[in-house]
C-alpha positions, 0 to 999 in steps of 0.5 A, a space after each residue: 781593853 782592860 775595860 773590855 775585860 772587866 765587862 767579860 768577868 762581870 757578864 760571867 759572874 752574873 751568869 753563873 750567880 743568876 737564879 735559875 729561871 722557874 719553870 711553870 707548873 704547867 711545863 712540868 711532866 705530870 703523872 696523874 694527868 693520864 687518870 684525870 683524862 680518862 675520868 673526864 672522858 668518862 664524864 663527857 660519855 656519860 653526859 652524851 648518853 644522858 642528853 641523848 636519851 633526854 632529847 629522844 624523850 622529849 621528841 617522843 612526846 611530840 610524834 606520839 600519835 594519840 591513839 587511845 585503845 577502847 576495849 571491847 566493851 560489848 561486855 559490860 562490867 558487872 553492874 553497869 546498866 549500859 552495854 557499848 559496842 567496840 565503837 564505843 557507842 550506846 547499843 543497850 540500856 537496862 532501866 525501868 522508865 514510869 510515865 505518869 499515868 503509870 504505864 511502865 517501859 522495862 529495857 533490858 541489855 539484851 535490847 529487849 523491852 517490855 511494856 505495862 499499862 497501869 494496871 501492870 499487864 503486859 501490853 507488848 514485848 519485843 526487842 529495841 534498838 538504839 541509834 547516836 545514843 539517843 534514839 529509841 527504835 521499838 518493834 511494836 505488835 502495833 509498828 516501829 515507835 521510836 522515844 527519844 532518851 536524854 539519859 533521865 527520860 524518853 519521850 516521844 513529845 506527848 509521852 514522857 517516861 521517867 527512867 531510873 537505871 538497873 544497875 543489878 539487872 537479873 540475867 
């Protein structure tokens, strides 16, 4: 027994002269551990927020129908030589067109038009109209003859008028 003994007395001297056992840092109250919560929690807010209004951006670009707003252009900007209807398509031009036998066509943006002979009298008046941009109506003492404008000239295939632009057209 005496051995018994002697393993006691050892087994209690190393328990008594163990080191203590160090616990990790993870194990250890922590004071700051509430501030660093809260400003992480902030942190992830704030991120949400972001990301939402990114993605929210991002899908608007997509389901934007593109409606394009025209404004009411029957009233032209001071200078301008044409005059458009809210539709956006031609329904006066102002221009001096000159055929080459010197007759002249002057049409003004109230769609009214006048027309010389080459010795510049006054041959008819009366009001024009215009249809797909293009297609020149005038309501002649003589009838309806009709030009076709390609933006330089009118013509009805044997007629050709070169046209310049007013662009100071008196009122």
């Amino acid at each position: 027994m005496d051995n018994q003994q002697n393993f006691e007395q050892q087994f209690m001297q190393n328990v008594k002269t163990a080191p203590k056992p160090v616990t990790p840092p993870s194990d250890k109250p922590q004071k700051n551990l509430p501030i660093v919560s809260i400003i992480l929690g902030i942190i992830v807010v704030l991120q949400s927020i972001a990301l939402i209004i990114v993605l929210s951006n991002f899908f608007a670009m997509f389901n934007e129908s593109e409606e394009v707003e025209y404004e009411d252009e029957t009233t032209v900007e001071e200078g301008s030589p044409y005059v458009f209807d809210d539709e956006n398509k031609l329904i006066a031009v102002a221009t001096s067109c000159i055929a080459d036998d010197k007759s002249t066509l002057i049409l003004k943006k109230d769609n009214t038009f006048k027309e010389y002979d080459p010795s510049s009298s006054l041959v008819n008046s009366g009001n024009y109209h215009i249809t797909r941009d293009s297609v020149f109506s005038f309501d002649k003492d003589t009838g309806e003859q009709t030009l076709i404008y390609d933006g330089y000239n009118l013509t009805d295939g044997t007629v050709f008028y070169n046209c310049e632009l007013d662009t100071e057209e008196e009122s």
